[in-house]
C-alpha positions in Angstrom: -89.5 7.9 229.2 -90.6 11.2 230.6 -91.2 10.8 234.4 -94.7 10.5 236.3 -96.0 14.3 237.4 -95.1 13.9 241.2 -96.3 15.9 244.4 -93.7 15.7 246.9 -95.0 16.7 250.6 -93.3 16.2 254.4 -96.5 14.3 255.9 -95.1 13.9 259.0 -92.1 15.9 260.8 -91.9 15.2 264.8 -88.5 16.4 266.7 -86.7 15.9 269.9 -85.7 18.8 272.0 -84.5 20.4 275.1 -85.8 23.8 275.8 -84.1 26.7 277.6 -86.3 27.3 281.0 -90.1 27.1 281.8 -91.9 26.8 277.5 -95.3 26.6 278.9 -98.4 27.1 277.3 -98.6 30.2 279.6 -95.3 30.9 278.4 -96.3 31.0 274.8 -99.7 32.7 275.9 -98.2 35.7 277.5 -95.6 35.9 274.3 -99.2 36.7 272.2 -99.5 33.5 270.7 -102.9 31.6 270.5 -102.9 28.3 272.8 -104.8 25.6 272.6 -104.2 23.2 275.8 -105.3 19.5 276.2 -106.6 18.6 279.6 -103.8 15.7 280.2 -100.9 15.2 279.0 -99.5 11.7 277.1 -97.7 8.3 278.7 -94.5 10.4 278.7 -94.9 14.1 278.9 -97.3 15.9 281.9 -98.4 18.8 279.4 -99.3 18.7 275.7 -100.4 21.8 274.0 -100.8 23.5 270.2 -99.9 26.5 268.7 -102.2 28.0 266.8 -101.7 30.5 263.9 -103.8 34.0 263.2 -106.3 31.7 261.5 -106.6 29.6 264.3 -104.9 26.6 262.5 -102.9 24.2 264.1 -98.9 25.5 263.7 -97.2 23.0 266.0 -97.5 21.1 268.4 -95.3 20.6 271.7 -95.3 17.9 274.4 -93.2 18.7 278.0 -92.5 18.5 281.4 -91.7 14.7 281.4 -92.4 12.5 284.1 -89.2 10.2 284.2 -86.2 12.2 284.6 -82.7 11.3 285.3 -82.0 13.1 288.0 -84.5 10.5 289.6 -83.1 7.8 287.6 -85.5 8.3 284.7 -84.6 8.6 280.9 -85.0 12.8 280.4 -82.9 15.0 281.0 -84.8 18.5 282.0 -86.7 20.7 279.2 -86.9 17.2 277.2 -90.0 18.1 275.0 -90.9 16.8 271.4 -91.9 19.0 268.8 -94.1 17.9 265.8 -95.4 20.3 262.6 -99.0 20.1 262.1 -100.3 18.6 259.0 -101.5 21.6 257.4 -97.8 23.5 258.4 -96.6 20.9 256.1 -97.9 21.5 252.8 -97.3 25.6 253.2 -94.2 26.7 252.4 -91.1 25.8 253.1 -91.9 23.8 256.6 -88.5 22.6 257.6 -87.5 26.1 257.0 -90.0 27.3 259.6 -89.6 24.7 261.9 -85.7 26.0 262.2 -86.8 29.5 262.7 -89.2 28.3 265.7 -86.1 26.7 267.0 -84.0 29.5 267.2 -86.3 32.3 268.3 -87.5 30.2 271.2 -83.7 28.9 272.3 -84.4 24.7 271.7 -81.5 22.9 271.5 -82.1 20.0 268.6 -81.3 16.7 269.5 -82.7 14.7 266.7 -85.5 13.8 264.3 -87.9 11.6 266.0 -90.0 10.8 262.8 -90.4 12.3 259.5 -92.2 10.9 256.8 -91.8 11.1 253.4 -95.2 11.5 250.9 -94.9 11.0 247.1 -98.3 11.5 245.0 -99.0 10.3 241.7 -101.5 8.9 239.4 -98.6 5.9 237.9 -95.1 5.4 238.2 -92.8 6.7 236.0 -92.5 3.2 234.1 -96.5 4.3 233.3 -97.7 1.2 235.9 -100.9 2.2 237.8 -100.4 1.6 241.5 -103.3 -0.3 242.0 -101.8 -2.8 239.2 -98.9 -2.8 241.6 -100.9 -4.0 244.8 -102.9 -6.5 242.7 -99.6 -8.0 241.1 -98.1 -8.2 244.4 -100.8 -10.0 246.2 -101.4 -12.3 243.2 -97.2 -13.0 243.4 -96.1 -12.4 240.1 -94.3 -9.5 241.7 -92.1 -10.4 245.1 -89.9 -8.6 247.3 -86.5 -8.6 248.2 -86.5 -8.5 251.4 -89.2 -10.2 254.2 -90.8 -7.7 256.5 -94.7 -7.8 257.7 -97.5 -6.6 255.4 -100.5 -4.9 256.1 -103.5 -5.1 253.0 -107.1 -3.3 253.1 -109.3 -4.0 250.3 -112.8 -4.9 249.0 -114.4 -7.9 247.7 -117.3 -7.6 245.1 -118.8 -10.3 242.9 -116.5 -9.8 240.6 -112.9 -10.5 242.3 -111.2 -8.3 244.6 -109.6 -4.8 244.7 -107.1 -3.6 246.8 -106.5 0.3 248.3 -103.8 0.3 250.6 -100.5 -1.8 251.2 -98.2 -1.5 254.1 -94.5 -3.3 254.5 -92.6 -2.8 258.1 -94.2 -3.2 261.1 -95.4 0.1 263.8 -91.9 -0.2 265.1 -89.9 -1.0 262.1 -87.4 2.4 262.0 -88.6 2.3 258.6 -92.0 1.1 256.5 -93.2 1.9 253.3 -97.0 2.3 252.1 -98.7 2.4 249.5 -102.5 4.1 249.1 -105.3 5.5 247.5 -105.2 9.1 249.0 -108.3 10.2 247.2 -110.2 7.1 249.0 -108.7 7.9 252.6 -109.8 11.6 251.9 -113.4 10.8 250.9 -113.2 8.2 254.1 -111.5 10.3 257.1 -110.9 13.9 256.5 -111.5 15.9 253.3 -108.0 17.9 253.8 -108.8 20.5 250.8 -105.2 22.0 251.6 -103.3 18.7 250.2 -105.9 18.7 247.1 -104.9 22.5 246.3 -101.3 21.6 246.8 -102.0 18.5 243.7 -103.6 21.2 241.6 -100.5 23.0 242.2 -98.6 20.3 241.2 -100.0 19.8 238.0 -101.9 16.1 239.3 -105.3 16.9 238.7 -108.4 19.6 239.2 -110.8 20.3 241.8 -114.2 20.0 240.2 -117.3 21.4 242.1 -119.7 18.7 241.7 -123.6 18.2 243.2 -125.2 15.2 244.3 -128.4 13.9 246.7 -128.2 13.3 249.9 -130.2 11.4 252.3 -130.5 11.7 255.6 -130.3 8.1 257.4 -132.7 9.1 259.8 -135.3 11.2 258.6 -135.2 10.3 255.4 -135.4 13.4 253.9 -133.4 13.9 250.8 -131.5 17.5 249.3 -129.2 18.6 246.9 -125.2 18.9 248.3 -122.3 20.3 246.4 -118.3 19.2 247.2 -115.0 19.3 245.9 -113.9 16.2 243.5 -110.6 15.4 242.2 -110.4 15.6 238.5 -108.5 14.9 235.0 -106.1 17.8 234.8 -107.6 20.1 232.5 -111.4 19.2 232.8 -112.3 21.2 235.2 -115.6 23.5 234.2 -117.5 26.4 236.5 -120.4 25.1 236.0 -121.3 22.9 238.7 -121.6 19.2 237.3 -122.6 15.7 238.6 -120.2 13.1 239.6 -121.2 11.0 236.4 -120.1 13.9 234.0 -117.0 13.9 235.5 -113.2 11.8 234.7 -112.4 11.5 238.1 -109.0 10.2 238.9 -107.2 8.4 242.0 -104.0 9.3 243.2 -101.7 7.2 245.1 -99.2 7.5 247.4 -95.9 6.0 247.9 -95.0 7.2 252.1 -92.1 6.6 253.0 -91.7 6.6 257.4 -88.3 7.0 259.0 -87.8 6.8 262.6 -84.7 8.1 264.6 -83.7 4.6 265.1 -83.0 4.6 261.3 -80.4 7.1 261.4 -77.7 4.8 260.8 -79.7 1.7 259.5 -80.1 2.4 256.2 -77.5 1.2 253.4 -77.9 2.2 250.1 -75.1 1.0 247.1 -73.1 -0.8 249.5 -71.7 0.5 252.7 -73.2 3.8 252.5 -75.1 4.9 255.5 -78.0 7.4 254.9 -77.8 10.3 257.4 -81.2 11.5 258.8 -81.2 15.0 259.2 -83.4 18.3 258.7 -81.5 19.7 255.8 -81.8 16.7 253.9 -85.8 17.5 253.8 -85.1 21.2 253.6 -86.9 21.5 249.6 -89.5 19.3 247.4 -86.3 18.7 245.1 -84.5 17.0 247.9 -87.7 15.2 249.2 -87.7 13.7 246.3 -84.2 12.5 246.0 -84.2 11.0 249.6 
């Protein structure tokens, strides 16, 4: 059986460092880059800051100056700072490549992989099952699990039974959890991130369609014509603007995969081998895919 068309994306890449001197935002400011500063900090780090790129996009982002170190019998040692890509870094090119090159040019010392995760989109698996078939065979238990971990299930309930979107097994501190979603639905819902739909039409998953429809305002009432971006049937895509109805829209799902550092030597596969958690392992799509 030929396999499922598969878009293969880092969704998540955070790192641990220790940095070589004073890596300030003013420090990065006075180097020509564009800043943005939040006004506090998080539970562990005084300072919390993002890069930004020509654009103005968010590059990376960089959390320092923690507040328990061990010289005072805290748990960092000075210049601990984490790291962590920006979603949109991660579906250009080649993001572990550039997170390397930050590295280096700026003198951090790499200590680890605090979290990456793992993002595999598809319309059905490569045995031709639809995901949501998947979901709804696991909740109705004529599919089970090997193992027992916690589950987390959003769905809706209509007259007609109930549908499921989103599956979750492994807890927020499991070192690693695996989910399973419709991404077109969280898209329409949250944030309408038109840089991981081009990166499916790359991919071959499906087309962006530019599609009109009325909306009405909730509180005046008043009613007009809006136009957006939906995901299509590969291959159907027209330049004439069309309605939602004329359209084959299609949902894509995705299989994430999370991995904490905790994981690093938790994971067994065929027996006693250990999988090792490290950047190179993430460097392509290809090898995405084979981790």
């Amino acid at each position: 059986m030929t396999p499922a068309i598969k878009s293969v994306n880092l969704d998540w890449l955070e790192v641990f460092c220790v940095e070589d001197g004073i890596h300030n935002a003013n420090y990065y400011k006075n180097l020509g880059w564009k800043v943005s500063v939040r006004e506090y900090g998080t539970p562990l780090y005084k300072e919390m800051f993002t890069l930004l790129t020509e654009h103005d996009k968010p590059f990376l982002e960089i959390r320092r100056n923690p507040y328990s170190l061990k010289k005072n019998g805290g748990i960092f040692e000075e210049g601990s700072c984490h790291i962590r890509l920006s979603n949109r870094t991660l579906y250009t090119y080649n993001p572990i490549g550039q997170l390397q090159d930050f590295l280096v040019k700026y003198n951090y010392l790499l200590k680890g992989i605090t979290r990456i995760d793992i993002a595999c989109d598809q319309l059905v698996f490569d045995n031709g099952m639809n995901p949501e078939k998947l979901i709804a065979d696991y909740m109705a238990g004529t599919i089970l699990k090997n193992r027992n971990s916690r589950i987390n299930v959003h769905g809706s309930e209509q007259a007609d039974g109930r549908s499921w979107n989103s599956i979750k097994w492994g807890s927020a501190s499991s070192p690693l959890s695996t989910k399973i979603y419709d991404k077109t639905l969280e898209l329409k819902q949250q944030s309408d991130k038109l840089y991981i739909k081009d990166t499916w039409v790359k991919d071959g998953l499906c087309d962006l369609q530019k599609i009109v429809y009325d909306y009405k305002d909730k509180r005046t009432g008043k009613v007009e014509q809006r136009a957006k971006m939906a995901v299509v049937k590969a291959g159907t895509k027209t330049e004439k603007e069309r309605t939602i109805e004329e359209c084959e829209e299609v949902k894509i799902w995705r299989v994430e995969f999370s991995i904490k550092s905790e994981a690093r030597n938790w994971i067994t596969i065929e027996g006693n081998h250990h999988l090792s958690i490290s950047l190179t392992k993430f460097q392509t799509k290809e090898r995405c895919l084979l981790m």
